[in-house]
DOZAMAR-533488 format. One line per 2 residues: number of its first residue (from 1); their letters; for each residue x negated, y negated, z negated of N, C-alpha, C, O, CB. Coordinates in steps of 0.05 Angstrom, whole numbers, m for minus. Glycine has a CB too. Layout:
// DOZAMAR-533488
NUM> A> X:Y:Z:X:Y:Z:X:Y:Z:X:Y:Z:X:Y:Z ~ ...
//
This chain:
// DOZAMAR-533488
1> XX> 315:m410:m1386:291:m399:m1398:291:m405:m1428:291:m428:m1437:266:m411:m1385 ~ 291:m390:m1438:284:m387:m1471:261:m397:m1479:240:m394:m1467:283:m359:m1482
3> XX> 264:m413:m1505:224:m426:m1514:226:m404:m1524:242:m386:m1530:210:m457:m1538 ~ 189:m413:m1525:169:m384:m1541:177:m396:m1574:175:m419:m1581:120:m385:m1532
5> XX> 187:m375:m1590:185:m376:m1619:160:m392:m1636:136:m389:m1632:184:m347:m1627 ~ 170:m406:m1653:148:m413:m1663:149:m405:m1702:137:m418:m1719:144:m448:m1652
7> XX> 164:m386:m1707:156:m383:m1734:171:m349:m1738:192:m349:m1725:171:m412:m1756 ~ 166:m322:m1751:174:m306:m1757:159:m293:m1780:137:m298:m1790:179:m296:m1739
9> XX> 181:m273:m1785:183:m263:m1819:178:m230:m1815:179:m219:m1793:221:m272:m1838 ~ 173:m217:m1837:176:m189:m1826:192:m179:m1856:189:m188:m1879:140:m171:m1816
11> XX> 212:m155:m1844:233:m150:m1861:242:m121:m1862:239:m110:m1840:255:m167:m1855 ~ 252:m106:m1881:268:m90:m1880:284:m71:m1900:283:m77:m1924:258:m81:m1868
13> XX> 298:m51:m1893:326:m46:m1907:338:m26:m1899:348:m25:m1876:345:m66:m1904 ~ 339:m2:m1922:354:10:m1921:372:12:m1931:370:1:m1953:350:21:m1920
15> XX> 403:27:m1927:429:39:m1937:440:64:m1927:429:78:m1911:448:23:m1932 ~ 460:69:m1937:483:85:m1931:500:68:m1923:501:44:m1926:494:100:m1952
17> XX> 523:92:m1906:546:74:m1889:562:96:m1899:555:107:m1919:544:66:m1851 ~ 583:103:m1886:604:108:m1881:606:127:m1848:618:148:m1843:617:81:m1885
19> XX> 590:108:m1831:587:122:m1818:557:108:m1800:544:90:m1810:614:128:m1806 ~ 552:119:m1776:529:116:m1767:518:86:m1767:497:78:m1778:530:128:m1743
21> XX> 540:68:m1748:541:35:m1740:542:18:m1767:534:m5:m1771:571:27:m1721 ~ 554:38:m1786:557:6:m1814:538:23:m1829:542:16:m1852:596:m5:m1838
23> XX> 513:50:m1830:501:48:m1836:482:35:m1834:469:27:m1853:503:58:m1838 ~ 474:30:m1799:456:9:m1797:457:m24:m1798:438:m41:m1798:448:16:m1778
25> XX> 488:m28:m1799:498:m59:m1802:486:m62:m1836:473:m82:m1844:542:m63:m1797 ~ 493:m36:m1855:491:m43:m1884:461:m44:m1884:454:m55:m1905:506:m21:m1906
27> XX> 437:m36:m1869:406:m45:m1868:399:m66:m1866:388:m79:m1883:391:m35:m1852 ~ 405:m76:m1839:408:m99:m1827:415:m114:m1857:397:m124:m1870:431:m98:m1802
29> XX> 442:m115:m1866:448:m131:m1891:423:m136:m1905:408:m155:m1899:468:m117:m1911 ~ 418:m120:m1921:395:m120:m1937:364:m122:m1928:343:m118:m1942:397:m98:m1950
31> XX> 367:m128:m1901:344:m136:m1892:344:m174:m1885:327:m189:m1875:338:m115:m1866 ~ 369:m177:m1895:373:m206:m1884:374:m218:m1866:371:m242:m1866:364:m218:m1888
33> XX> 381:m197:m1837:384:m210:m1811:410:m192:m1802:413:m184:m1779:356:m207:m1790 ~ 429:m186:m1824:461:m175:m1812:476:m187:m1796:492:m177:m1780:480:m173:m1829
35> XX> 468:m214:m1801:490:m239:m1794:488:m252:m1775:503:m270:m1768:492:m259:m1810 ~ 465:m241:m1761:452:m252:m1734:457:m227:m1713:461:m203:m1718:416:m259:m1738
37> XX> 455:m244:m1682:456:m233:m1660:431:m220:m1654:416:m236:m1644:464:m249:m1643 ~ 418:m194:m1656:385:m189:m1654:385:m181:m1614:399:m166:m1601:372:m154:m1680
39> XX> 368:m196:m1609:360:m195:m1585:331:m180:m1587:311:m191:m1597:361:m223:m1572 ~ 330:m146:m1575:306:m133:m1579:288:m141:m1555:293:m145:m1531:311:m103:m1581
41> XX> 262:m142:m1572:241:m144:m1551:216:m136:m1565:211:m132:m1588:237:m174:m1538 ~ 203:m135:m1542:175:m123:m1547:159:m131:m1563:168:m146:m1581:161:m123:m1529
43> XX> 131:m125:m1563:116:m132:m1583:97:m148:m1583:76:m144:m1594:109:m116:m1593 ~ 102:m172:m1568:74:m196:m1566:86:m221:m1593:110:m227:m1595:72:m218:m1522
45> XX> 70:m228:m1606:78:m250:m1621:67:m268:m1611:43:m263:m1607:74:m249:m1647 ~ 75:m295:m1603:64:m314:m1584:42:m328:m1599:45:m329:m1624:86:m333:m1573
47> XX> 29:m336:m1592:3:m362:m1605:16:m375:m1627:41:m375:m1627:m8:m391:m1579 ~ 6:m385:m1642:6:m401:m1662:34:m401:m1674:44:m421:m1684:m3:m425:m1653
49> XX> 44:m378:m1673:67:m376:m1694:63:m383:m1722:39:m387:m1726:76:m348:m1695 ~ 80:m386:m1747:78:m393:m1767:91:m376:m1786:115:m375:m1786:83:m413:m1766
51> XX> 78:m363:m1803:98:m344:m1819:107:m353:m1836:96:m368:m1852:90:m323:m1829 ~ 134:m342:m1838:155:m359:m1854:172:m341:m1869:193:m337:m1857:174:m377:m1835
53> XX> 171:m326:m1894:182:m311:m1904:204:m312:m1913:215:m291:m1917:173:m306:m1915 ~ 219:m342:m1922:242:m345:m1933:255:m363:m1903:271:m381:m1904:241:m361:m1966
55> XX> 246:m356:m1886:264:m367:m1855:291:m357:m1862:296:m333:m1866:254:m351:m1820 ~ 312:m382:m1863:336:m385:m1859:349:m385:m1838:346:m407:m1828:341:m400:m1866
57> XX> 370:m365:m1818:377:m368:m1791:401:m368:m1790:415:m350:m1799:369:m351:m1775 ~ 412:m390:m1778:444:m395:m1780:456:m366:m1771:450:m355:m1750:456:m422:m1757
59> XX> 470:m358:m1788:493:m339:m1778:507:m336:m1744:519:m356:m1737:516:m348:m1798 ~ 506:m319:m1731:504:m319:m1708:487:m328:m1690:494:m329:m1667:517:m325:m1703
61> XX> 467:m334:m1696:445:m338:m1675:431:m320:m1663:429:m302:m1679:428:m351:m1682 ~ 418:m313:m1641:411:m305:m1611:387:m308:m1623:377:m330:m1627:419:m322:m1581
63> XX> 373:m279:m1633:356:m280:m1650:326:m256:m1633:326:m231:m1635:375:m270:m1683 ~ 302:m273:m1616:286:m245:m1615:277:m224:m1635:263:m231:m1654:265:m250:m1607
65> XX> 284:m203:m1633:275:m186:m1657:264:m162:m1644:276:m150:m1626:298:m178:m1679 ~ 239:m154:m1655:220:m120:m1653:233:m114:m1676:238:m130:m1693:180:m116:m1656
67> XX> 240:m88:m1677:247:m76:m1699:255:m38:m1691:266:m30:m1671:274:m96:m1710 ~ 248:m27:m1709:251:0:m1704:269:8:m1725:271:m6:m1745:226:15:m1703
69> XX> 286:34:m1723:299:44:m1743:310:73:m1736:310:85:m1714:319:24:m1751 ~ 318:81:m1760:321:110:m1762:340:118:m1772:342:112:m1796:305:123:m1773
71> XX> 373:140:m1755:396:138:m1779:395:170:m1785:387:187:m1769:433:124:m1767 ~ 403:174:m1803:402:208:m1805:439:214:m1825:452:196:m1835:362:222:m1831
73> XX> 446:241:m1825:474:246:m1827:456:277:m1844:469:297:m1852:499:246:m1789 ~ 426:277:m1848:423:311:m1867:417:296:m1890:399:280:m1895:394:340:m1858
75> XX> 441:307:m1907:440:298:m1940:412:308:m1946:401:326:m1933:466:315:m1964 ~ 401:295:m1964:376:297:m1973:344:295:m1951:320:297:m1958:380:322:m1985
77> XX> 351:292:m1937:326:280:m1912:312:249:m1923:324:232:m1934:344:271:m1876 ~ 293:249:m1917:280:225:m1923:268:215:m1900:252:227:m1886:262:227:m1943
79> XX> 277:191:m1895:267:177:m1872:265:148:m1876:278:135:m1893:284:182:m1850 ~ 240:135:m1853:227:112:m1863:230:98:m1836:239:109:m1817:197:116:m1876
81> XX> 220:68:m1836:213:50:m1814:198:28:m1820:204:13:m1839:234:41:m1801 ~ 176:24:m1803:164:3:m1812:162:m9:m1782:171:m2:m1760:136:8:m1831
83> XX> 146:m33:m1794:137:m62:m1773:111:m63:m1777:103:m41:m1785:150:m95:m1779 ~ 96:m77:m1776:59:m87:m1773:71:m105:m1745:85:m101:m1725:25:m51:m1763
85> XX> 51:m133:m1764:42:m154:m1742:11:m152:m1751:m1:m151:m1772:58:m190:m1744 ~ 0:m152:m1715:m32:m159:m1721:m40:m180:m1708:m33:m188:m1686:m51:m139:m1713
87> XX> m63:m192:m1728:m66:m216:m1715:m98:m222:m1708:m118:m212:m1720:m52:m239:m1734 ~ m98:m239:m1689:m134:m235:m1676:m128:m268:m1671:m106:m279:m1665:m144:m206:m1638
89> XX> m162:m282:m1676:m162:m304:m1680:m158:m318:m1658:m167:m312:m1636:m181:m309:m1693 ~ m141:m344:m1665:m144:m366:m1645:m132:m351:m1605:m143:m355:m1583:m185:m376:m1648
91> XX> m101:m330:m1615:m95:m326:m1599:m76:m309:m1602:m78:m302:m1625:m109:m323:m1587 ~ m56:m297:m1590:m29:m278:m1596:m39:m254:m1610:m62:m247:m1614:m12:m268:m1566
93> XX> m4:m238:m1623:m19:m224:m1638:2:m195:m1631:21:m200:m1617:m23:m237:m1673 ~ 0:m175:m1638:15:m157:m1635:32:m137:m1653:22:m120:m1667:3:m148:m1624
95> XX> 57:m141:m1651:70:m121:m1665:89:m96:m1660:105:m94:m1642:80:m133:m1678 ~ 84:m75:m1682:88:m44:m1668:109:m38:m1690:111:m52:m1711:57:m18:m1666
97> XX> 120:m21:m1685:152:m9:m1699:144:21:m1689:133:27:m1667:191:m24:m1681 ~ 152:39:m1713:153:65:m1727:181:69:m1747:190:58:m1767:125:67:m1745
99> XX> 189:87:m1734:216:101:m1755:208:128:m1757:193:135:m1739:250:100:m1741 ~ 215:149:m1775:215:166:m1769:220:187:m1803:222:176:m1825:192:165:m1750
101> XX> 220:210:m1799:226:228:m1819:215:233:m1847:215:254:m1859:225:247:m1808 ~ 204:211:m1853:180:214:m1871:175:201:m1890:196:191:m1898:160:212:m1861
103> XX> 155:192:m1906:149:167:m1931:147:147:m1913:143:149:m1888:119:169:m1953 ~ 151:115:m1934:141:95:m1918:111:96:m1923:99:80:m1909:154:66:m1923
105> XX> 101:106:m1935:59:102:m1935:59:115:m1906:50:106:m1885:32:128:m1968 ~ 69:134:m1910:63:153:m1882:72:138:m1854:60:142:m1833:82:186:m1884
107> XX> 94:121:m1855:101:104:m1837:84:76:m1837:78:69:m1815:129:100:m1842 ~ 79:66:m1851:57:53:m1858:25:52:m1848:11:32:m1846:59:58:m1879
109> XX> 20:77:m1844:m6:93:m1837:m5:95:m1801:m23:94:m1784:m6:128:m1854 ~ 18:97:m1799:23:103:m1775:24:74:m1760:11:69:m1740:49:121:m1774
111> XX> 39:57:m1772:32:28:m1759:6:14:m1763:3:m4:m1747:50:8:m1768 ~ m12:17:m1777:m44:15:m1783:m55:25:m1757:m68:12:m1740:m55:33:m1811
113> XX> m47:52:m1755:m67:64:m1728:m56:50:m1702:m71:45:m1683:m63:102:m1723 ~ m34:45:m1701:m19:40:m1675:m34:5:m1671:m45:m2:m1649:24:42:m1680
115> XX> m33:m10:m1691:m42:m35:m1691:m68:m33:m1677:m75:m44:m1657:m44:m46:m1716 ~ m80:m14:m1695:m120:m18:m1679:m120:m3:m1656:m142:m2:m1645:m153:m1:m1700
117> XX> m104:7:m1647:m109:30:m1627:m97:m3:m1603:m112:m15:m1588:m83:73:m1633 ~ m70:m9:m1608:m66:m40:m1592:m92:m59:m1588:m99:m64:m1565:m46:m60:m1610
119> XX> m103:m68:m1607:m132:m84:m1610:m140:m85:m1595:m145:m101:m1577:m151:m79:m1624 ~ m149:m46:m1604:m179:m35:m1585:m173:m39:m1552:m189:m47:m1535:m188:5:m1590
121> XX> m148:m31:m1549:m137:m34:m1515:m143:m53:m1509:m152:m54:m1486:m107:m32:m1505 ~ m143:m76:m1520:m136:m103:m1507:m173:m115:m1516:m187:m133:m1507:m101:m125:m1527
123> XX> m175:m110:m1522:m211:m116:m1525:m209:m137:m1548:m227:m153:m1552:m231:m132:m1492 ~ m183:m137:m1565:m193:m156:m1585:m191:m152:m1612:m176:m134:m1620:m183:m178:m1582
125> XX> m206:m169:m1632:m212:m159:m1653:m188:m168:m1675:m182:m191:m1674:m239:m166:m1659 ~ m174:m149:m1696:m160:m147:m1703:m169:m158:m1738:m178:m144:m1756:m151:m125:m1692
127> XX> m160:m190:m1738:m162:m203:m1761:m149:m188:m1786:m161:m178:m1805:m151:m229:m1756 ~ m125:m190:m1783:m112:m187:m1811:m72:m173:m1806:m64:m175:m1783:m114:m229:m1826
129> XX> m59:m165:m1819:m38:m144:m1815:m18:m157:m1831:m25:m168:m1852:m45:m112:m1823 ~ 8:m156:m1823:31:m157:m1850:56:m139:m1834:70:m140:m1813:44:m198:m1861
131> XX> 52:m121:m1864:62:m98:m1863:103:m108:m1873:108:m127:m1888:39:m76:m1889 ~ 124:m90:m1862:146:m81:m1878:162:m65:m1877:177:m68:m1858:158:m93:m1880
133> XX> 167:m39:m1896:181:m13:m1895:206:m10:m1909:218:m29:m1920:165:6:m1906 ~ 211:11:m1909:238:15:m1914:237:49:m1921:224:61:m1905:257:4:m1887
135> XX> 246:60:m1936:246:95:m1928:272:90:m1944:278:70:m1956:216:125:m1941 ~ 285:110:m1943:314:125:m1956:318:149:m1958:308:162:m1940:337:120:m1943
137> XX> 334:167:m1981:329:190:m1986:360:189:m1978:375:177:m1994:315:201:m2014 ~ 372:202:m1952:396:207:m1951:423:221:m1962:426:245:m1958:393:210:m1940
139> XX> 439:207:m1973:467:217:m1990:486:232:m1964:488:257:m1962:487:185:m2007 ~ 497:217:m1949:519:229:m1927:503:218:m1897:492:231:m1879:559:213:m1933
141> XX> 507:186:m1900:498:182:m1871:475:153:m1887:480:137:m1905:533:173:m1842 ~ 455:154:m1873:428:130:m1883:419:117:m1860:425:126:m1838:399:143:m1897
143> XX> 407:100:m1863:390:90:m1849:372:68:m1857:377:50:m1874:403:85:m1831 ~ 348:70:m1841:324:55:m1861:314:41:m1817:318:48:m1794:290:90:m1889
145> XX> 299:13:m1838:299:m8:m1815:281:m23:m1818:276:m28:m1842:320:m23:m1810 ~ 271:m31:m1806:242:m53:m1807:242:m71:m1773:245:m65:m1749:202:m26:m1811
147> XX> 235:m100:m1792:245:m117:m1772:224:m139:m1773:217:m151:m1794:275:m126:m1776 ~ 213:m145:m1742:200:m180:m1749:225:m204:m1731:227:m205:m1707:157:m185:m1727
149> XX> 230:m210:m1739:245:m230:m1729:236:m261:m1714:227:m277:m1730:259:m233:m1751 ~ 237:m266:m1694:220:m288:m1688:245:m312:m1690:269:m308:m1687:203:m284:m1657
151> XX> 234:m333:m1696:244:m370:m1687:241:m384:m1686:220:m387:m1699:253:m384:m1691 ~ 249:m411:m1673:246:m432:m1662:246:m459:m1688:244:m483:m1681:270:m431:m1639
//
């Protein structure tokens, strides 16, 4: 059994590759979690996490990560991805991932609604948000990425 995380960051990054996989390895880069193993999961952030923006994670580590992303191969397309963590007091909080063909405000907007629309489901009230995007205007092959990363 894996412990529950107790500190994450929210991040992201776009590039060009070469081709599809080292376009999204070269996001990842510049999002500062290349070097890690990302283990995807859903979107509960556990109680009393701690946000930690300059979290350091040893290189190869077995890392939970929400994260959405988007690769595209049409020169000149613009495409975005974001993250939103929401947080409601004195109890877990929720975070939602959006990629898609568009601005990051517009991706941005889209994780705003998705956050309160989560809230409202769950009957609770939605304190406060931390947002991170990414968009890219594609050359040959791009990709744009947004990531919360959780740890121990």
């Amino acid at each position: 059994m894996l412990p529950t995380p107790k500190k994450f960051f929210v991040t992201a990054g776009s590039a060009e590759g070469k081709n599809h996989l080292n376009a999204f390895d070269n996001a990842l880069l510049i999002g500062r979690i290349g070097n890690l193993n990302l283990m995807r999961v859903s979107s509960i952030l556990p109680p009393g996490v701690q946000y930690c923006p300059n979290l350091d994670i040893p290189p190869g580590s077995l890392v939970p990560t929400a994260y959405g992303y988007i690769i595209s191969d049409v020169p000149g397309e613009l495409i975005s991805a974001a993250v939103g963590v929401g947080f409601s007091k004195d109890t877990y909080g929720v975070i939602m991932e959006f990629s898609g063909k568009c601005s990051k405000e517009e991706a941005e907007k889209k994780i705003i609604s998705m956050l309160e629309e989560a809230f409202r489901t769950r009957g609770m009230k939605l304190e406060g948000t931390r947002l991170a995007s990414a968009e890219h205007r594609v050359e040959a092959i791009g990709c744009a990425l947004a990531a919360v990363p959780l740890w121990y």
